[in-house]
RONU-107116 format. One record per atom (N, C-alpha, C): x, y, z. Coordinates in steps of 0.001 Angstrom, whole numbers, plus 500000, padded with zeros to 6 digits. Layout:
REM RONU-107116
XYZ;...
REM end
This chain:
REM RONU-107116
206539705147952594;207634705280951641;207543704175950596;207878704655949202;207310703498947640;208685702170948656;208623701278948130;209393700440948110;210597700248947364;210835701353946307;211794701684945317;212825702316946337;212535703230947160;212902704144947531;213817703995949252;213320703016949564;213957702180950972;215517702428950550;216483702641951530;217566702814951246;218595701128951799;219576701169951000;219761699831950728;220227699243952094;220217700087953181;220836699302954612;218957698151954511;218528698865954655;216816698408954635;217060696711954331;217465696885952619;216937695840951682;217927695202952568;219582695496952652;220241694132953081;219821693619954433;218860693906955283;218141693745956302;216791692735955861;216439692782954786;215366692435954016;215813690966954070;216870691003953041;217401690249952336;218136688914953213;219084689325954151;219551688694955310;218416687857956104;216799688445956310;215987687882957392;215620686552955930;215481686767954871;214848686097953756;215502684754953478;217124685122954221;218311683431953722;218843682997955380;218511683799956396;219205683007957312;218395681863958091;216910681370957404;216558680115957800;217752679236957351;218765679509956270;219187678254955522;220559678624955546;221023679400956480;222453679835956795;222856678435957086;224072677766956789;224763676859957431;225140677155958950;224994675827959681;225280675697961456;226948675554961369;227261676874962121;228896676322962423;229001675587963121;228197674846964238;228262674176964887;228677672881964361;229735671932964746;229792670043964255;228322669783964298;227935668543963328;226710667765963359;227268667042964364;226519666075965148;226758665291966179;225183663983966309;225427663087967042;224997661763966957;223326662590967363;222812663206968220;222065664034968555;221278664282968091;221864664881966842;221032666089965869;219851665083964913;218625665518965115;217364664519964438;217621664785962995;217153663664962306;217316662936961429;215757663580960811;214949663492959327;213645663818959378;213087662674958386;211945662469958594;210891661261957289;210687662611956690;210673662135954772;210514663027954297;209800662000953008;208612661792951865;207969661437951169;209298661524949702;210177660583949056;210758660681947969;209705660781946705;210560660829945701;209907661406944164;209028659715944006;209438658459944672;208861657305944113;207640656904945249;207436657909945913;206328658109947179;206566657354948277;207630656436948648;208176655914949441;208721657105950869;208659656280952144;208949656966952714;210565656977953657;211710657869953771;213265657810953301;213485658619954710;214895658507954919;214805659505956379;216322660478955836;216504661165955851;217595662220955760;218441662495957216;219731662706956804;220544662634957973;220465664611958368;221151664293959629;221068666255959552;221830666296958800;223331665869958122;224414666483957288;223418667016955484;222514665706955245;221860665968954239;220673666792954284;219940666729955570;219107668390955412;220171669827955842;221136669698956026;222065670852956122;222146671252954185;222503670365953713;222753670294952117;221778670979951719;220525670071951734;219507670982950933;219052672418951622;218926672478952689;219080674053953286;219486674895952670;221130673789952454;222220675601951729;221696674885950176;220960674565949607;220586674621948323;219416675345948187;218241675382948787;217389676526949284;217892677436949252;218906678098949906;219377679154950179;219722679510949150;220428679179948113;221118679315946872;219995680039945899;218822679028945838;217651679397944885;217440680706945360;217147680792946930;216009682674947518;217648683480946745;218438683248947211;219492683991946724;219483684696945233;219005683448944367;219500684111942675;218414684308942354;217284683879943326;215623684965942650;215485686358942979;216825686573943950;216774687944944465;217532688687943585;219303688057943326;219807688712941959;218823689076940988;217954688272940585;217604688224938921;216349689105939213;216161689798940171;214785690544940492;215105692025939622;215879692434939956;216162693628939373;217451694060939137;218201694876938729;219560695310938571;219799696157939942;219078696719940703;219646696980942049;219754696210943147;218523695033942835;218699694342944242;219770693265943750;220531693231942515;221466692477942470;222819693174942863;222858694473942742;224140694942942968;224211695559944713;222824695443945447;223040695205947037;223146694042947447;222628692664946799;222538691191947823;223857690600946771;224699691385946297;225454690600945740;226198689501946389;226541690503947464;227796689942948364;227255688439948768;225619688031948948;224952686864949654;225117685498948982;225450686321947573;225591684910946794;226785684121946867;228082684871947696;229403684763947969;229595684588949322;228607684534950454;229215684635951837;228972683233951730;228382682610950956;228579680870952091;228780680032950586;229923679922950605;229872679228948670;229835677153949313;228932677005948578;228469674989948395;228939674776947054;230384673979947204;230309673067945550;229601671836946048;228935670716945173;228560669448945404;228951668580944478;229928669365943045;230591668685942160;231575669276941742;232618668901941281;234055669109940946;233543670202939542;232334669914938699;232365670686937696;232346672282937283;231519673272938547;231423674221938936;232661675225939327;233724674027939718;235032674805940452;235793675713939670;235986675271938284;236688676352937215;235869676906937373;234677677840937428;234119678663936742;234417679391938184;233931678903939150;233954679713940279;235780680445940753;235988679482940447;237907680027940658;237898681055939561;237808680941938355;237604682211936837;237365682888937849;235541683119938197;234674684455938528;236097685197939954;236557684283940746;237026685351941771;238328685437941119;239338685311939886;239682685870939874;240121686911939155;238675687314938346;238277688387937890;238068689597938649;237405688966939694;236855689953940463;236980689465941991;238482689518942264;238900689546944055;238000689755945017;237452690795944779;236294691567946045;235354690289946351;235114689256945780;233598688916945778;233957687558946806;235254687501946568;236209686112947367;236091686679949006;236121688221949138;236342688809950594;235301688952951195;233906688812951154;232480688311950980;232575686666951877;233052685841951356;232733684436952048;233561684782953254;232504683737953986;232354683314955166;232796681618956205;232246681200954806;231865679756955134;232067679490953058;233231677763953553;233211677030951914;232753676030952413;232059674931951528;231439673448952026;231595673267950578;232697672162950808;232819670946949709;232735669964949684;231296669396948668;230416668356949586;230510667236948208;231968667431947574;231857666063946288;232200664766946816;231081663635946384;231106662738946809;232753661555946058;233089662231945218;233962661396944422;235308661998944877;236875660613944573;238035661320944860;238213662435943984;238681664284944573;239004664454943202;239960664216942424;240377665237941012;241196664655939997;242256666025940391;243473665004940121;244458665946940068;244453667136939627;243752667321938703;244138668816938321;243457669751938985;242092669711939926;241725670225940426;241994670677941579;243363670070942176;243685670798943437;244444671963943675;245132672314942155;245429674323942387;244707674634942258;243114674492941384;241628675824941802;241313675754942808;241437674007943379;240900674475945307;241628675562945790;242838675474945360;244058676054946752;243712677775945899;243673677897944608;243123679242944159;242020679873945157;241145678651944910;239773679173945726;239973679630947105;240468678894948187;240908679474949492;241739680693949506;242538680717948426;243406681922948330;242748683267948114;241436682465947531;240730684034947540;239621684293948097;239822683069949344;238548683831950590;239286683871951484;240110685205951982;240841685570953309;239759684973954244;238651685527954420;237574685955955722;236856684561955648;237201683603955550;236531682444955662;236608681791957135;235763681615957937;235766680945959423;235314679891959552;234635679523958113;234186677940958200;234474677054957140;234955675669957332;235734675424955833;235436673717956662;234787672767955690;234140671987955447;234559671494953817;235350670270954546;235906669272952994;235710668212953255;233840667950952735;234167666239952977;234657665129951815;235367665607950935;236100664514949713;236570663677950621;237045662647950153;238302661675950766;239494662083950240;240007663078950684;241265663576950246;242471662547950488;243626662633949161;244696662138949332;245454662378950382;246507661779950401;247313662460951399;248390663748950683;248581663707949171;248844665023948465;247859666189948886;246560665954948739;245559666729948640;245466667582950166;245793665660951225;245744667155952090;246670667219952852;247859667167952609;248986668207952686;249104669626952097;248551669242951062;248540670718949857;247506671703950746;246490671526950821;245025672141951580;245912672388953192;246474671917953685;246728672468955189;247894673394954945;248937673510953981;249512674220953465;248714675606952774;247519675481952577;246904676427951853;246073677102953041;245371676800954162;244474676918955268;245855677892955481;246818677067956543;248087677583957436;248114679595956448;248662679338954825;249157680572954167;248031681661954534;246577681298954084;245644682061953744;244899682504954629;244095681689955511;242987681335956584;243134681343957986;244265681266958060;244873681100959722;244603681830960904;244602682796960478;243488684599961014;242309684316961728;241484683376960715;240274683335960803;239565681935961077;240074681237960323;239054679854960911;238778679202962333;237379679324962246;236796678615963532;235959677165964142;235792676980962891;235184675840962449;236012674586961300;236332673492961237;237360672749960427;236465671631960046;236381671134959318;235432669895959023;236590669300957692;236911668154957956;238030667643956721;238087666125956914;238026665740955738;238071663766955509;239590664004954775;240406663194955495;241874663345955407;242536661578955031;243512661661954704;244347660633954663;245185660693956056;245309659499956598;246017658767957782;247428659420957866;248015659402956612;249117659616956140;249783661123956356;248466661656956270;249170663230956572;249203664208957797;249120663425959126;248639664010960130;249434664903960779;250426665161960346;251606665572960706;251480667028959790;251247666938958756;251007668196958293;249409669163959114;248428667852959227;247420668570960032;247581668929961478;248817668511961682;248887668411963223;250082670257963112;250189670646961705;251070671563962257;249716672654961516;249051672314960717;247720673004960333;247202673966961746;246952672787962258;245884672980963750;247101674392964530;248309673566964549;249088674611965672;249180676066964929;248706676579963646;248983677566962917;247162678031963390;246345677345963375;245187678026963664;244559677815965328;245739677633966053;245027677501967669;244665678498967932;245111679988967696;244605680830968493;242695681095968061;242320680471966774;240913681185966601;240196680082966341;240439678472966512;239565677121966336;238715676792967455;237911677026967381;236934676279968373;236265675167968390;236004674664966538;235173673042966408;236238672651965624;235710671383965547;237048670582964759;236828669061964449;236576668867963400;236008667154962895;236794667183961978;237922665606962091;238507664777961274;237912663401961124;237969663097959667;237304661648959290;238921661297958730;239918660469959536;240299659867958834;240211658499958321;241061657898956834;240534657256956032;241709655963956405;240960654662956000;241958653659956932;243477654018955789;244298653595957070;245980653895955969;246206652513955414;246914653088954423;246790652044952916;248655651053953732;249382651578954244;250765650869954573;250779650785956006;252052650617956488;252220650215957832;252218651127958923;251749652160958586;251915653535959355;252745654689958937;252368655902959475;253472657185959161;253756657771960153;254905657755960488;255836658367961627;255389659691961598;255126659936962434;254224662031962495;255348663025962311;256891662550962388;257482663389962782;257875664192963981;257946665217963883;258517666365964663;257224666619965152;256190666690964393;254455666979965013;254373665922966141;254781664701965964;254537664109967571;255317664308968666;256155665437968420;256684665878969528;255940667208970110;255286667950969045;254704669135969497;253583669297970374;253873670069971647;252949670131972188;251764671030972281;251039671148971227;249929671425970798;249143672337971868;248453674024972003;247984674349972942;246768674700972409;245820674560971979;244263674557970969;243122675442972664;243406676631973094;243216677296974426;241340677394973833;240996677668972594;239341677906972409;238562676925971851;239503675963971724;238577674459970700;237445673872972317;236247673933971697;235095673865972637;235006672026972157;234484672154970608;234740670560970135;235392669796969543;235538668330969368;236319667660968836;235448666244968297;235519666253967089;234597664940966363;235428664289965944;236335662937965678;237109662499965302;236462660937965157;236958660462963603;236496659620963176;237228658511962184;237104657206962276;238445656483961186;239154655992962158;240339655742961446;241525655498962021;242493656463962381;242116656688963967;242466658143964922;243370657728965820;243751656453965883;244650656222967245;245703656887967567;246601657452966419;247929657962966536;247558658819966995;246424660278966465;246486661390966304;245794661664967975;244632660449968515;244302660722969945;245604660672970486;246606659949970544;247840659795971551;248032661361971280;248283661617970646;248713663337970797;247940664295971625;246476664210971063;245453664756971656;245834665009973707;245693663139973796;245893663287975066;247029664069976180;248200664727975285;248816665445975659;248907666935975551;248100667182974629;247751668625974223;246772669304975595;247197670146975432;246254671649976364;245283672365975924;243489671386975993;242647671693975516;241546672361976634;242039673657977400;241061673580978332;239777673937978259;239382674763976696;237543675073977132;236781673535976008;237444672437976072;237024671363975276;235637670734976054;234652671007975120;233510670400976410;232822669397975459;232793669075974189;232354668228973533;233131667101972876;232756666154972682;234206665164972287;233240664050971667;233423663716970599;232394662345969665;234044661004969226;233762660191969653;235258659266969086;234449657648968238;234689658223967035;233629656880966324;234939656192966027;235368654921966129;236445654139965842;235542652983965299;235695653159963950;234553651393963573;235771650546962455;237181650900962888;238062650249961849;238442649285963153;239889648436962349;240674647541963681;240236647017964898;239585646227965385;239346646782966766;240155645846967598;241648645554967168;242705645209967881;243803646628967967;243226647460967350;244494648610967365;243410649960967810;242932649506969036;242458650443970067;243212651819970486;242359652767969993;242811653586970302;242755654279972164;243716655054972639;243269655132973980;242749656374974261;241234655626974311;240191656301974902;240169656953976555;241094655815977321;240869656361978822;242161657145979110;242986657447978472;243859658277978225;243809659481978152;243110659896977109;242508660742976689;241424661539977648;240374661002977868;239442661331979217;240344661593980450;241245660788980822;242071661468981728;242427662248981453;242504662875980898;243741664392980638;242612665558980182;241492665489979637;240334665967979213;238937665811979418;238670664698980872;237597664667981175;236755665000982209;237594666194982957;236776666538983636;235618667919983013;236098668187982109;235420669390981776;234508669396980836;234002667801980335;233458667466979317;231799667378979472;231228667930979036;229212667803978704;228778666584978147;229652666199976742;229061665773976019;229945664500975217;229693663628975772;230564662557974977;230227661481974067;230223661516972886;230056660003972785;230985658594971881;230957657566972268;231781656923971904;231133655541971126;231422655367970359;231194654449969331;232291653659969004;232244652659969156;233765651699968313;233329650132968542;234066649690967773;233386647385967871;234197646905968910;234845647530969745;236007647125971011;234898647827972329;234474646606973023;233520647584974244;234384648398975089;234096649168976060;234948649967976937;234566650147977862;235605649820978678;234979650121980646;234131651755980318;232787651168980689;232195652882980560;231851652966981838;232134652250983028;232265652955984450;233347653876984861;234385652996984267;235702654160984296;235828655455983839;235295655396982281;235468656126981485;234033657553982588;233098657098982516;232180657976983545;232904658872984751;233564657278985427;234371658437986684;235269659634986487;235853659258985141;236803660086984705;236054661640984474;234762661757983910;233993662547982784;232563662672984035;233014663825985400;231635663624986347;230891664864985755;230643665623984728;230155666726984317;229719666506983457;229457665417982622;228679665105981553;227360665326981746;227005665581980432;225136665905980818;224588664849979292;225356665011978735;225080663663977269;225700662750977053;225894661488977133;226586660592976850;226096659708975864;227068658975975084;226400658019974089;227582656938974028;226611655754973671;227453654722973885;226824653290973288;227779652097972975;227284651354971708;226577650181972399;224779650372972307;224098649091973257;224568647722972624;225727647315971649;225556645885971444;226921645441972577;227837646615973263;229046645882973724;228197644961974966;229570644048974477;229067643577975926;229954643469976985;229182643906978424;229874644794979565;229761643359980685;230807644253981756;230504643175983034;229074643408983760;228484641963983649;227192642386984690;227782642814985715;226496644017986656;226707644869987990;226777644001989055;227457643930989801;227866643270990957;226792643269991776;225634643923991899;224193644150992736;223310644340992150;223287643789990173;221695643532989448;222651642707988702;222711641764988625;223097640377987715;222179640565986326;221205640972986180;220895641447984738;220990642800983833;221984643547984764;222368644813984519;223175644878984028;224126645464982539;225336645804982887;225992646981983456;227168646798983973;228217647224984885;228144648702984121;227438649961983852;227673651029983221;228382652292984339;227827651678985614;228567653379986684;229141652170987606;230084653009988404;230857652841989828;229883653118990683;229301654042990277;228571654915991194;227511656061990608;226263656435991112;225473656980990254;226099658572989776;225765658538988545;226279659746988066;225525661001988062;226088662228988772;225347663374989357;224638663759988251;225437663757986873;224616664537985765;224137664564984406;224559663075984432;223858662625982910;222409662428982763;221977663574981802;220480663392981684;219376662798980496;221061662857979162;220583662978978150;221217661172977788;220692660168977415;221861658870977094;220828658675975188;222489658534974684;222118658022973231;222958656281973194;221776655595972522;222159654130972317;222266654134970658;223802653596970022;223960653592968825;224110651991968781;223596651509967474;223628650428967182;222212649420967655;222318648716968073;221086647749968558;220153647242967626;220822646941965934;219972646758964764;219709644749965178;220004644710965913;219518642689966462;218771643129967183;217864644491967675;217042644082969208;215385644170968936;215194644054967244;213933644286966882;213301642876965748;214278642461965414;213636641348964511;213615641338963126;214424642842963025;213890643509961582;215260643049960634;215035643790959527;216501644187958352;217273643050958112;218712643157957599;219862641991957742;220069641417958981;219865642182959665;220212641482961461;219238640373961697;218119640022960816;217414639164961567;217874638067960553;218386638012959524;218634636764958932;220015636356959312;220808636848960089;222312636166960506;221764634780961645;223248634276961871;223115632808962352;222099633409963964;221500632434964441;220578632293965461;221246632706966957;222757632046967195;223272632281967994;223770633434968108;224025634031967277;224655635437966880;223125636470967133;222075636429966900;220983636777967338;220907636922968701;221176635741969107;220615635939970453;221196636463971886;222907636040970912;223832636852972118;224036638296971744;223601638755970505;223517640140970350;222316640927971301;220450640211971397;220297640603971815;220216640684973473;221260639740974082;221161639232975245;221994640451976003;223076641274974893;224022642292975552;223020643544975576;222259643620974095;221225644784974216;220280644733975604;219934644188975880;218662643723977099;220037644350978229;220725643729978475;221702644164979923;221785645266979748;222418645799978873;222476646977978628;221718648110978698;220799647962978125;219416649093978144;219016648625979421;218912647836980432;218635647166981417;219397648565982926;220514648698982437;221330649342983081;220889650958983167;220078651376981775;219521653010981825;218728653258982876;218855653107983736;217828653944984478;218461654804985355;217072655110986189;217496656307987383;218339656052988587;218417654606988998;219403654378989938;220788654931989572;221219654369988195;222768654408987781;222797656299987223;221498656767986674;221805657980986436;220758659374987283;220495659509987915;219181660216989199;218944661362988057;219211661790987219;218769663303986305;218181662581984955;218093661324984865;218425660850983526;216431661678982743;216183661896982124;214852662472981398;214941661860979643;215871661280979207;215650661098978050;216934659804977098;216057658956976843;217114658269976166;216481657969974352;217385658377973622;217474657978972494;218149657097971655;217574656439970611;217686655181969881;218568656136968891;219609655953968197;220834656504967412;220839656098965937;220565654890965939;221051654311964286;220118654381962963;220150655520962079;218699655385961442;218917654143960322;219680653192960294;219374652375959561;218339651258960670;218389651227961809;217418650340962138;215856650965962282;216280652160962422;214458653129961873;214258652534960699;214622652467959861;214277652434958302;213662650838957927;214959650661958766;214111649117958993;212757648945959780;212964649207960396;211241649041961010;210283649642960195;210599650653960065;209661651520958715;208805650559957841;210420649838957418;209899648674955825;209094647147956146;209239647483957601;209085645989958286;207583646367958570;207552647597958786;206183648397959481;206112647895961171;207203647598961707;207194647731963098;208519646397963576;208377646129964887;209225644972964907;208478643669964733;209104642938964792;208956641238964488;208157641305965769;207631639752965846;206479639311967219;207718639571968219;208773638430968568;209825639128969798;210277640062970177;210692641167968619;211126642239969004;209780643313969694;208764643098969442;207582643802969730;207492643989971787;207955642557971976;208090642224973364;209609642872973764;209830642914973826;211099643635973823;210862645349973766;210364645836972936;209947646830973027;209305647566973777;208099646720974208;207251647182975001;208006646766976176;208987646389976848;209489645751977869;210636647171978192;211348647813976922;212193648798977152;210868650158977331;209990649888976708;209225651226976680;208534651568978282;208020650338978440;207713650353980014;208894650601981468;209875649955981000;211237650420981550;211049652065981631;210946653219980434;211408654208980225;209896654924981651;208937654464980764;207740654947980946;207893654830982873;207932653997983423;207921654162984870;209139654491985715;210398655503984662;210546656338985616;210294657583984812;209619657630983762;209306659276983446;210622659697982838;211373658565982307;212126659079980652;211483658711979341;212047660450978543;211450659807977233;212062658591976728;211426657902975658;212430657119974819;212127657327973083;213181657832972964;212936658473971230;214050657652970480;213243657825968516;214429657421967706;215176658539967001;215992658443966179;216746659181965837;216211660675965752;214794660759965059;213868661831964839;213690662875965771;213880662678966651;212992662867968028;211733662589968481;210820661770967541;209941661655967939;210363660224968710;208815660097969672;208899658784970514;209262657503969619;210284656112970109;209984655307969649;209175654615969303;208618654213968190;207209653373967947;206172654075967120;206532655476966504;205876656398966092;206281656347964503;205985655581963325;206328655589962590;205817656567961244;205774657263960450;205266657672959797;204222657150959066;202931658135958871;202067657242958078;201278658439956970;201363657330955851;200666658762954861;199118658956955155;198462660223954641;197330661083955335;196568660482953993;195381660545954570;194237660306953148;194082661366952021;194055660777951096;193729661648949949;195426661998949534;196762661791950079;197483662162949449;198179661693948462;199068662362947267;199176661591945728;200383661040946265;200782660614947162;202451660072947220;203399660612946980;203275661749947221;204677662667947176;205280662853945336;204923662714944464;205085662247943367;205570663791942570;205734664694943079;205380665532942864;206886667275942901;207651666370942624;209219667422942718;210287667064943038;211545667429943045;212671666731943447;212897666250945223;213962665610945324;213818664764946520;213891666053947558;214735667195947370;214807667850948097;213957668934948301;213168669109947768;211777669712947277;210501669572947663;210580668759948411;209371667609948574;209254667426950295;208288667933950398;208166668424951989;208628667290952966;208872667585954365;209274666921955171;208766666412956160;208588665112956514;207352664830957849;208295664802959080;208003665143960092;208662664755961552;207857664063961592;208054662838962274;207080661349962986;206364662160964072;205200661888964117;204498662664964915;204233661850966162;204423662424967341;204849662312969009;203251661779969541;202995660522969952;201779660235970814;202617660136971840;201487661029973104;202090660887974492;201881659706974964;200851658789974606;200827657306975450;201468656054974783;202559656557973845;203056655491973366;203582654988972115;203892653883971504;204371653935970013;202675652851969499;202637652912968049;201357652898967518;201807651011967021;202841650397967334;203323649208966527;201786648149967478;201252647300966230;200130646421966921;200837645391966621;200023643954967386;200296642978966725;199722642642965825;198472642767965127;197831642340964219;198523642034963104;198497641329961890;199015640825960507;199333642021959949;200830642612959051;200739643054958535;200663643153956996;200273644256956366;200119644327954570;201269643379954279;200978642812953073;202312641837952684;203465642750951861;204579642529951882;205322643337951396;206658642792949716;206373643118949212;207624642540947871;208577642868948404;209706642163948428;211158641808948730;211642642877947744;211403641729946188;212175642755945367;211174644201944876;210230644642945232;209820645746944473;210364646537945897;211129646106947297;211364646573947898;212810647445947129;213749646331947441;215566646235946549;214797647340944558;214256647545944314;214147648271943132;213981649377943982;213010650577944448;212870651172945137;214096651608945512;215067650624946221;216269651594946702;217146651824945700;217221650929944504;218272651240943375;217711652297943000;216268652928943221;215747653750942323;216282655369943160;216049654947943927;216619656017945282;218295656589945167;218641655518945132;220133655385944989;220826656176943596;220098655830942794;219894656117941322;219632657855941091;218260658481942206;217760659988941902;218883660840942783;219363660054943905;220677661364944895;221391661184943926;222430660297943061;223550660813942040;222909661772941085;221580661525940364;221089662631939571;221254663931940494;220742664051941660;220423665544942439;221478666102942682;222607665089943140;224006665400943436;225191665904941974;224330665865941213;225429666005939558;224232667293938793;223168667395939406;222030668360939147;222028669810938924;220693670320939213;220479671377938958;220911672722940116;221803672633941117;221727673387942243;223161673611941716;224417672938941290;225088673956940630;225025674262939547;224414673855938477;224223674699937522;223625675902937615;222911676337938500;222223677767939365;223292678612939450;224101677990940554;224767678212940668;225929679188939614;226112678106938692;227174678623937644;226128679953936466;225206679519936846;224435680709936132;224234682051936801;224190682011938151;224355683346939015;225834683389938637;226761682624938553;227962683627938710;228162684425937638;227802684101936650;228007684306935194;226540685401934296;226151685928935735;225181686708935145;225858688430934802;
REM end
């Protein structure tokens, strides 16, 4: 049969296998998810977070999308709907046009699926009736992703607009909120319990002395399908609630607290009331935390993560251990270590005061000291979390002479009981990227354009020698990143919505 002639169930079958490499994950990003080395426009080598290869994905996606419109006048009036099921702003400038196009034409609003609003700047007042336009005219939306730093107008207005429009449908929530308005999100959430299953708040530190929640801190909240919960900022009020709410299929839970760390939020609170049913936890904050307790509480975990600089009680039966279990834990297999930028020699961490060095890395050593198979019998894999201390090693081209010992001291640790030990990437620690002969340095297309290396995995080990390394410029280092710093605001103010605004307007 000609190819003219395929009938259009065909093409949208075509068309669908052609964009769902670059479908957005409803799933939360999480501490987990690998990070990739990828060659920038100045041939340097840069690591991308998953949130930012999620970005360029759905910018990929955007391009196969409007080469498919602009192919012909039929395959634009079958893949129309594709250019509308997953709408990405990345700048405030695009939003009039896109609010115009739907509401010219309603139908094309009932099409999305998924909104991701990914502007890095506060927005401007006037732009928050086209947002609330815009939601108004995607009923069928299940995924809705706002990472602005919204006001606390902004997002009062937006949970007022979710609650009217969306409530039906959303399953997925991703929102950077003001402190200030939790009370409106807290009656948001109770308008969408029956169909939420993920759920990430970044809130932003509060500017006054607190805000009374209201009547919302009396409500007792029943969220019966929320599987996850990512919560981030200054969360203390909104966990006290949490811990009273009725979350029973909750099996994932991330709690990054890196504000106050005299206005602790309660973490073992919380796990009490929600930890037996939990997989996957991890906790991050500058306040250490009984993580024996917190374990007993949480015996079904299979991932845990937790911050190697606290420092814990040594174990009552390894004096160079710290105190991480009561007792060995039946099922943690997977452990992520965030932080530990003092345990290599490298970056800013190696020029702070000496003492501060050394008791930083004296908690790292106990700590990682404590991973093994005694305290965990399933354990198969521990990973290094923070890609700013990858990056550092990167620039360092490995660790310092001590940190090198150290390394090989945790690697041999891993190695004789037969856990991996990886960095953010997934590849093994010690595996750094290296460019191939004959290549021009990446020199050669935009940042997101420009192919991607995974650190490639040796089974016997990481490749760091001691030998002398190449000498390195300080400052042609610090130019390099202004220059870096300099091409994401170009990419981010770029050409992916102007595409954009040109498909709509075709």
């Amino acid at each position: 049969m000609a190819a003219h002639r395929l009938p259009n169930e065909i093409w949208l079958c075509i068309f669908e296998l052609s964009t769902v490499e670059y479908l957005p994950n409803r799933e939360l990003p999480n501490s987990m998810d690998k990070s990739a080395w990828f060659k920038n426009v100045f041939g340097s080598w840069s690591l991308q977070s998953p949130d930012e290869l999620a970005v360029n994905a759905q910018k990929k996606r955007h391009k196969t999308v409007k080469a498919i419109l602009s192919t012909c006048k039929r395959w634009r009036l079958i893949a129309g709907e594709f250019l509308f099921s997953h709408i990405a702003v990345f700048t405030l400038s695009p939003m009039h046009s896109l609010s115009d196009v739907l509401d010219k034409e309603p139908h094309l609003g009932t099409y999305a699926r998924s909104i991701y609003l990914g502007v890095p700047e506060k927005p401007k007042p006037e732009s928050l009736p086209i947002l609330v336009s815009i939601i108004r005219r995607c009923p069928n939306v299940d995924t809705m992703v706002i990472t602005w730093p919204l006001t606390s107008t902004y997002s009062a207005t937006i949970a007022d607009a979710l609650i009217s429009f969306t409530s039906k449908k959303i399953q997925t929530l991703r929102w950077n909120m003001s402190s200030s308005a939790q009370s409106k999100v807290i009656w948001a959430l109770n308008a969408l319990r029956k169909t939420l299953t993920s759920l990430e708040l970044r809130f932003q530190a509060p500017t006054g002395e607190g805000n009374p929640l209201g009547s919302a801190g009396n409500l007792n909240l029943a969220l019966p399908h929320l599987q996850t919960l990512s919560l981030h900022g200054s969360f203390q009020d909104f966990l006290e609630q949490c811990a009273d709410w009725s979350l029973p299929a909750l099996q994932h839970a991330t709690l990054e607290y890196a504000l106050n760390p005299h206005e602790f939020p309660p973490i073992d609170e919380f796990c009490a009331q929600h930890g037996t049913n939990l997989t996957y936890l991890d906790l991050d904050c500058l306040q250490a935390i009984d993580v024996a307790a917190i374990l007993d509480l949480c015996p079904n975990l299979i991932t845990f993560l937790f911050n190697g600089d606290w420092r814990l009680p040594p174990s009552d039966d390894h004096p160079t251990e710290s105190k991480l279990t009561n007792s060995p834990h039946p099922n943690i297999g997977t452990i992520g270590v965030h932080q530990l930028l003092f345990a290599f020699g490298v970056g800013r961490a190696a020029k702070s005061e000496p003492f501060k060095i050394e008791y930083m890395q004296r908690c790292n050593d106990m700590n990682f000291a404590a991973v093994n198979k005694r305290n965990f019998p399933k354990l198969q894999c521990v990973r290094i979390t923070h890609r700013g201390l990858l990056r550092d090693l990167e620039q360092n081209d490995g660790p310092s002479q001590l940190g090198l010992s150290r390394w090989e001291k945790w690697w041999d640790q891993c190695a004789r009981q037969s856990v991996r030990l990886e960095d953010c990437t997934g590849g093994l620690l010690g595996t750094l990227p290296q460019d191939e002969l004959g290549s021009d340095n990446g020199d050669d297309g935009e940042e997101e354009e420009s192919d991607e290396y995974e650190s490639e995995e040796s089974e016997t080990g990481g490749d760091w020698q001691e030998e002398d390394r190449p000498p390195t410029t300080r400052e042609l280092r610090d130019l390099l990143e202004q220059c870096r710093r300099m091409s994401a605001e170009a990419d981010r103010d770029g050409s992916a919505d102007l595409e954009l605004l040109a498909a709509l307007q075709m």
